[in-house]
C-alpha positions as CSV (number, residue, x, y, z in Angstrom):
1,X,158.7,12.9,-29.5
2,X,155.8,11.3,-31.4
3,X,156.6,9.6,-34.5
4,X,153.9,10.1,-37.1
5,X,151.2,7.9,-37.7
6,X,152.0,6.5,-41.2
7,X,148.4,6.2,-41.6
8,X,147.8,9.5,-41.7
9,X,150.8,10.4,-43.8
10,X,149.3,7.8,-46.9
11,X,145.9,9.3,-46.6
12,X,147.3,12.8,-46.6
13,X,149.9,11.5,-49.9
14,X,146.6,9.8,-51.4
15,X,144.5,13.4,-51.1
16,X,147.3,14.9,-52.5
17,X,147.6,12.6,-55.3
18,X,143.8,12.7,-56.0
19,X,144.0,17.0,-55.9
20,X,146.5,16.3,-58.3
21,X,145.4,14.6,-60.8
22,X,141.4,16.2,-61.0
23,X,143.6,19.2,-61.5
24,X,145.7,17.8,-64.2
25,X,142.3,16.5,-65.6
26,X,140.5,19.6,-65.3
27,X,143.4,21.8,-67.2
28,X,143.9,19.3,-69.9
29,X,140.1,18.9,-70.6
30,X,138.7,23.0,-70.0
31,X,135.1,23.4,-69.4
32,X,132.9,22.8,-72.5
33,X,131.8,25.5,-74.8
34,X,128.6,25.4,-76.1
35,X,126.8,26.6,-79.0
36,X,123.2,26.8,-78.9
37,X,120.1,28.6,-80.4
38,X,116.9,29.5,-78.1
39,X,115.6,32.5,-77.0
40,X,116.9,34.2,-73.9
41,X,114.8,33.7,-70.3
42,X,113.4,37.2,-68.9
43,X,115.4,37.6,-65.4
44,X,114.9,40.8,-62.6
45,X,117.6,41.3,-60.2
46,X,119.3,44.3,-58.3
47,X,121.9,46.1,-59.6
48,X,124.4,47.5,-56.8
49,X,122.1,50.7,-55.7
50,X,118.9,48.3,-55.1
51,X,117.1,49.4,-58.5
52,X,115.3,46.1,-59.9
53,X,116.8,45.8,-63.6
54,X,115.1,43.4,-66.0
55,X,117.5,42.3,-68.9
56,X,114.4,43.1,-71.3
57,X,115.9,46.6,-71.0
58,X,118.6,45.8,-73.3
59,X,116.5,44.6,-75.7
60,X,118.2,45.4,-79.4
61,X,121.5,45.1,-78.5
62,X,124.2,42.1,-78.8
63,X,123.9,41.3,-74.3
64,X,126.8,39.2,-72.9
65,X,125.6,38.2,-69.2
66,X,128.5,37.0,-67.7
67,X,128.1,35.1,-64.4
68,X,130.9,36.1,-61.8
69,X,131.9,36.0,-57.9
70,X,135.2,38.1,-56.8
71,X,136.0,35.0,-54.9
72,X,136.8,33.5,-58.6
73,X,139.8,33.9,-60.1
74,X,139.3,32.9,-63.6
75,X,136.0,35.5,-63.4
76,X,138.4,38.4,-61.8
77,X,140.6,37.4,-64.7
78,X,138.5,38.4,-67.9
79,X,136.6,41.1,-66.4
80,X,139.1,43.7,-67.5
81,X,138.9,42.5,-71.2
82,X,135.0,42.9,-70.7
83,X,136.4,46.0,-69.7
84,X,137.5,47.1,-72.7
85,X,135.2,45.5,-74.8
86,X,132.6,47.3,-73.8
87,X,134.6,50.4,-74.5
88,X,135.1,49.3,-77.7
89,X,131.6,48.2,-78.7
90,X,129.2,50.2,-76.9
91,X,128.5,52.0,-79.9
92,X,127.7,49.4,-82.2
93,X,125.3,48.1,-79.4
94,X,127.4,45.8,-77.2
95,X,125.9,45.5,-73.7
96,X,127.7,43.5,-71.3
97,X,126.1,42.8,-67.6
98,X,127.6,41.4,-64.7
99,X,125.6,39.6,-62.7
100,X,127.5,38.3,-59.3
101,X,126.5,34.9,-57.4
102,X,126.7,33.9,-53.8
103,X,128.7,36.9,-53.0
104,X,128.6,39.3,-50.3
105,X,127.2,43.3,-51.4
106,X,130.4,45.2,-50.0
107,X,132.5,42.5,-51.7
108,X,131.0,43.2,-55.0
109,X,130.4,47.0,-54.7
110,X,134.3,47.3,-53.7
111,X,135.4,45.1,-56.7
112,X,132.9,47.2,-59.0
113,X,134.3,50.6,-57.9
114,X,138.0,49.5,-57.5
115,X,138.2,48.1,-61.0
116,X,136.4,50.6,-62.9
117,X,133.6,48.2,-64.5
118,X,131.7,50.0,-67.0
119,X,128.3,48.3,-67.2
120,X,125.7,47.0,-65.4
121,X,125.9,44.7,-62.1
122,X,123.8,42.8,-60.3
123,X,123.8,40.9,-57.5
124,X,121.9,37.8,-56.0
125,X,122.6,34.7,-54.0
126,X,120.2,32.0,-55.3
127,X,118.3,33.8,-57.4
128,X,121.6,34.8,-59.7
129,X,122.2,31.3,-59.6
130,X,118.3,30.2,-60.8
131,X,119.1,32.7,-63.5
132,X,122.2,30.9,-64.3
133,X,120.3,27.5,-64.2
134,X,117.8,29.1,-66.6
135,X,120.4,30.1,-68.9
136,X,121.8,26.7,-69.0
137,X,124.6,26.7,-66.2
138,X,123.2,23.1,-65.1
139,X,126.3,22.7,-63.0
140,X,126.8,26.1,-61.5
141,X,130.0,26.7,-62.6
142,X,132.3,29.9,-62.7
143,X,132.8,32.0,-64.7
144,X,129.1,31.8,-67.1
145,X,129.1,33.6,-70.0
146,X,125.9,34.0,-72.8
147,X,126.0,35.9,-75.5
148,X,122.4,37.0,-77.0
149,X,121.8,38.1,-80.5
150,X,119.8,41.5,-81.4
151,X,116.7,39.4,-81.7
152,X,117.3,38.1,-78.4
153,X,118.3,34.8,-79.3
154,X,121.4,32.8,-77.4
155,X,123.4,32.4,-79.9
156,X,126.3,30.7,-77.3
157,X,127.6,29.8,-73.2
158,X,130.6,28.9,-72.0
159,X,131.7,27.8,-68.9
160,X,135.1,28.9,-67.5
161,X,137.5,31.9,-68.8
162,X,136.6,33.6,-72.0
163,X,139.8,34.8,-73.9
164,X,139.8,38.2,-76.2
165,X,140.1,36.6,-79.4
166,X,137.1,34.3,-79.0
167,X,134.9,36.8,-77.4
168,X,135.3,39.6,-80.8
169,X,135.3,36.3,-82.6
170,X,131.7,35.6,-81.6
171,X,130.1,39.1,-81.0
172,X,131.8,40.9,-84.4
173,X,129.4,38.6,-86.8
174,X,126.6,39.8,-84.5
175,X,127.0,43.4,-85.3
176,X,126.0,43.6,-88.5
């Protein structure tokens, strides 16, 4: 029997240790939030039956575009409290849209009809991710969320999971 190579065993302990501590780094220090004001950029992309949709559409209402893959589990995460926010708001004008990135169509259209997702999404490869860039997503990180005002102004982005609280916290001001 071979006894192992105990250079392979410190690289695979170094790995480990580096895995470990970007982790460490990356849950004690969450993505940035950022609060901004500029006006939104005008995107087309398909929605899940092929029909080009243009967010000028949605013109007049508070829009969260949220940026998501179901290969993401911090954007499978919040999408059921965009759920029910966009229950909750619809009337006084809340519009979310989904728009999912490098993601395969069945994937997306199982998610969408498995989980009950009440508003609009589309689907790209790299041209969800140019919109993402053009929204500020320099990275191309996961989950993306923008929130545009009535006047179609963004009025904030955040990269990573978006919580309840903060979400009302932002839109309810935008409302009135």
């Amino acid at each position: 029997m071979m006894k192992p190579n105990p250079f392979v065993l410190l690289t695979g302990l170094i790995i480990v240790c580096i895995v470990s501590i970007a982790g460490y780094l990356w849950y004690k220090h969450p993505p940035q939030t950022e609060e901004i004001s500029s006006h939104r950029p005008d995107f087309s992309l398909p929605d899940l039956q092929g029909k080009i949709r243009s967010n000028s559409e949605w013109d007049g209402k508070v829009v969260i575009v949220n940026f998501w893959a179901t290969w993401c589990p911090p954007c499978i995460k919040e999408i059921p409290m965009f759920i029910k926010l966009q229950e909750k708001y619809a009337e006084r004008g809340l519009q979310f849209v989904g728009i999912a990135t490098n993601d395969h169509y069945k994937a997306v259209a199982d998610f969408v009809e498995n989980n009950g997702i009440n508003y609009p999404v589309l689907i790209g490869e790299q041209e969800a991710v140019d919109v993402a860039i053009s929204f500020g997503n320099r990275i191309a990180g996961l989950p993306f969320t923008v929130v545009i005002d009535r006047k179609g102004d963004i009025v904030f982005r955040h990269i990573g999971e978006m919580e309840r609280q903060e979400t009302e916290q932002i839109i309810l001001p935008l409302f009135q």
